[in-house]
LUMSELO-184245 format. One record per residue (C-alpha): residue in one letter; x, y, z. Coordinates in nm, 4 decimals. Example, Ala and Ser with C-alpha at 12.3 -4.5 7.8 and 13.67 -1.06 7.14 Angstrom:
2
("a", (1.2300, -0.4500, 0.7800))
("s", (1.3670, -0.1060, 0.7140))
//
This chain:
125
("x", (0.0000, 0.0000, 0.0000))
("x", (0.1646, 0.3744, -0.0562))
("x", (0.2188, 0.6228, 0.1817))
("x", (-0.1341, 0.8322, 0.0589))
("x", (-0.3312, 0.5159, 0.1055))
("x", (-0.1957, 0.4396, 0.3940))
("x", (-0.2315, 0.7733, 0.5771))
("x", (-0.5992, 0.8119, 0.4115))
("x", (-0.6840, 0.4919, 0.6129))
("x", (-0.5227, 0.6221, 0.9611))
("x", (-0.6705, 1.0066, 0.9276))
("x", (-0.9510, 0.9604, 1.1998))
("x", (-0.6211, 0.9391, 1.4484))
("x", (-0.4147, 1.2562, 1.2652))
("x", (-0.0886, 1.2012, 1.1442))
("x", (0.1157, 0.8715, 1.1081))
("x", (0.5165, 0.7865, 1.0193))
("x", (0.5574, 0.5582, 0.8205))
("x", (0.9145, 0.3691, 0.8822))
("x", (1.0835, 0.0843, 0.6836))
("x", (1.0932, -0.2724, 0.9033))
("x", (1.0838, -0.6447, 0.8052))
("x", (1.0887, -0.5818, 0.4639))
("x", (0.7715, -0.4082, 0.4589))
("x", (0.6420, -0.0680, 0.6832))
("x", (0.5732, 0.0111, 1.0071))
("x", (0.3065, 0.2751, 1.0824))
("x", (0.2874, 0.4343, 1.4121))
("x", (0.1093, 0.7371, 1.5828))
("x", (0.2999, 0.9706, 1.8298))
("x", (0.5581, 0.7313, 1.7892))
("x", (0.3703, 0.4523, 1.9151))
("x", (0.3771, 0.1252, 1.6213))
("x", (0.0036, 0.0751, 1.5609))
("x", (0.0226, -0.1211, 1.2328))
("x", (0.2392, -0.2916, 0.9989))
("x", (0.2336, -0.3480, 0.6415))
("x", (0.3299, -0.6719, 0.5639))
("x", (0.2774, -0.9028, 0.2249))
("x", (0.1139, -0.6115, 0.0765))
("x", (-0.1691, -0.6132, 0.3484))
("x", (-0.2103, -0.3922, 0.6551))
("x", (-0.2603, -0.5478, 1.0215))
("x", (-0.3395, -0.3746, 1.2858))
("x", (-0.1586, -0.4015, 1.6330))
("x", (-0.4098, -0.5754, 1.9030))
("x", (-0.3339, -0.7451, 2.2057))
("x", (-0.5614, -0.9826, 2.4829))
("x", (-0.7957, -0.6888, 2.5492))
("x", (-0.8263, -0.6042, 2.1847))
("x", (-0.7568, -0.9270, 2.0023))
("x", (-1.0842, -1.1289, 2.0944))
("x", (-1.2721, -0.8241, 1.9083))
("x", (-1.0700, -0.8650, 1.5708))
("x", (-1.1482, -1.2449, 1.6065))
("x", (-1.5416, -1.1611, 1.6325))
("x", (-1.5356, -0.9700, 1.3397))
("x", (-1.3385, -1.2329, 1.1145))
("x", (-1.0173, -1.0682, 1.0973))
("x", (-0.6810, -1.3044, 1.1245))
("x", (-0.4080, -1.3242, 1.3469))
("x", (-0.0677, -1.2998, 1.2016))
("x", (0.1173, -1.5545, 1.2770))
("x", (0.5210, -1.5983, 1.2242))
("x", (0.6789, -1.9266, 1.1272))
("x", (1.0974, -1.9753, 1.0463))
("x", (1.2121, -2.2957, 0.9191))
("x", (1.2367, -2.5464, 1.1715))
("x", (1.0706, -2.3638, 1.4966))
("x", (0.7266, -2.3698, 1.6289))
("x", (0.4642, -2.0939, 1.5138))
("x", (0.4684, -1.7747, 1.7276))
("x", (0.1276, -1.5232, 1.7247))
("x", (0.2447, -1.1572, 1.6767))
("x", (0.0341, -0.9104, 1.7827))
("x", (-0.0931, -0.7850, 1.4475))
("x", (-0.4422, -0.8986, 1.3070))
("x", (-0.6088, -0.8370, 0.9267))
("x", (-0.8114, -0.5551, 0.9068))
("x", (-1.1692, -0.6801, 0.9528))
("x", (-1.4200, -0.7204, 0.6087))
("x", (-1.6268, -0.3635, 0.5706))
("x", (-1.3732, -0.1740, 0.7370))
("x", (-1.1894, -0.0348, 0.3721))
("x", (-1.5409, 0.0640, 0.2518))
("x", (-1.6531, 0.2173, 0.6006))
("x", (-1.4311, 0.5241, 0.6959))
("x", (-1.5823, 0.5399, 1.0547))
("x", (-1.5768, 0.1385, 1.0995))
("x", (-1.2107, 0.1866, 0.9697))
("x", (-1.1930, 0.4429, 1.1922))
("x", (-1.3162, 0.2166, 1.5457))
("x", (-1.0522, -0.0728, 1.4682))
("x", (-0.7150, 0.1891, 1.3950))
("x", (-0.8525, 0.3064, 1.7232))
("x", (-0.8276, -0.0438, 1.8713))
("x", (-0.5231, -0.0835, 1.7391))
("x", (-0.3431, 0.2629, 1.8909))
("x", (-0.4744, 0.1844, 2.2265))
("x", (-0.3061, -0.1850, 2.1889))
("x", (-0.0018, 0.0042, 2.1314))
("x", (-0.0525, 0.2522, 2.3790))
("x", (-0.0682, -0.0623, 2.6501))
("x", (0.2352, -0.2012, 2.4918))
("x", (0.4206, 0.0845, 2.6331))
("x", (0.7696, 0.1994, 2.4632))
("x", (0.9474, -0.0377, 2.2918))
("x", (1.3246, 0.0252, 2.4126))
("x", (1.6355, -0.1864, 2.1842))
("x", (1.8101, -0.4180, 2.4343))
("x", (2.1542, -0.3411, 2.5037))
("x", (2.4197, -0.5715, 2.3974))
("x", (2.5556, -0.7034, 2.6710))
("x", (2.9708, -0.7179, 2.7625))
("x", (3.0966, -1.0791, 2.6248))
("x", (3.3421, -1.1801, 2.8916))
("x", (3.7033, -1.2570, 2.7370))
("x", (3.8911, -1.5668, 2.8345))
("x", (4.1876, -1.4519, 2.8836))
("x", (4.0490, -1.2393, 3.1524))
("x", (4.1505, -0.8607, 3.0064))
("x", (3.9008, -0.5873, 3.0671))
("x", (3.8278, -0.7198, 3.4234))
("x", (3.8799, -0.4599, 3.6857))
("x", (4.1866, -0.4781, 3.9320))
//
């Protein structure tokens, strides 16, 4: 999806960025990641509160698979049928989707941590 269609469909919140991530886009509001798209397809960010709502209306989970390790659910679901067509229904479920985010809190990189050398330089005295 471009960058007009995609900020067309998030206008009931205001503005959006739009950054670059898993080879497809991140979209977030006040800095807060509310969507990705994915597989040229849009899913919005829910989580246990949320979630059980995006089931009810038909919408899919995303779910992640690498070669050789189990499934794992990510917190992104389909946009539910209707929703494209409707620009207030689209409007309740990118709602949904920034308070997910907004309950995720900040997401902060991990810090590498120190690898300890064998020969035992680096350790205080």
């Amino acid at each position: 999806m471009d960058t007009i269609d995609i900020e067309e469909m998030f206008q009931s919140l205001g503005p959006v960025t739009i950054k670059r991530m898993f080879g497809g886009k991140g979209i977030y509001h006040h800095g807060v990641i509310i969507a990705i798209d994915l597989f040229d397809e849009i899913m919005l960010k829910a989580d246990a509160e949320s979630g059980p709502r995006f089931a009810e209306a038909g919408a899919t989970q995303w779910v992640y698979q690498r070669e050789g390790k189990s499934p794992v659910a990510m917190p992104y679901w389909t946009v539910p049928d209707g929703a494209y067509d409707d620009p207030d229904e689209m409007a309740k479920w990118v709602g949904l989707a920034y308070e997910a985010g907004l309950r995720a809190g900040p997401t902060v990189p991990k810090k590498k941590s120190a690898k300890k050398r064998k020969d035992g330089a680096g350790k205080g005295r």
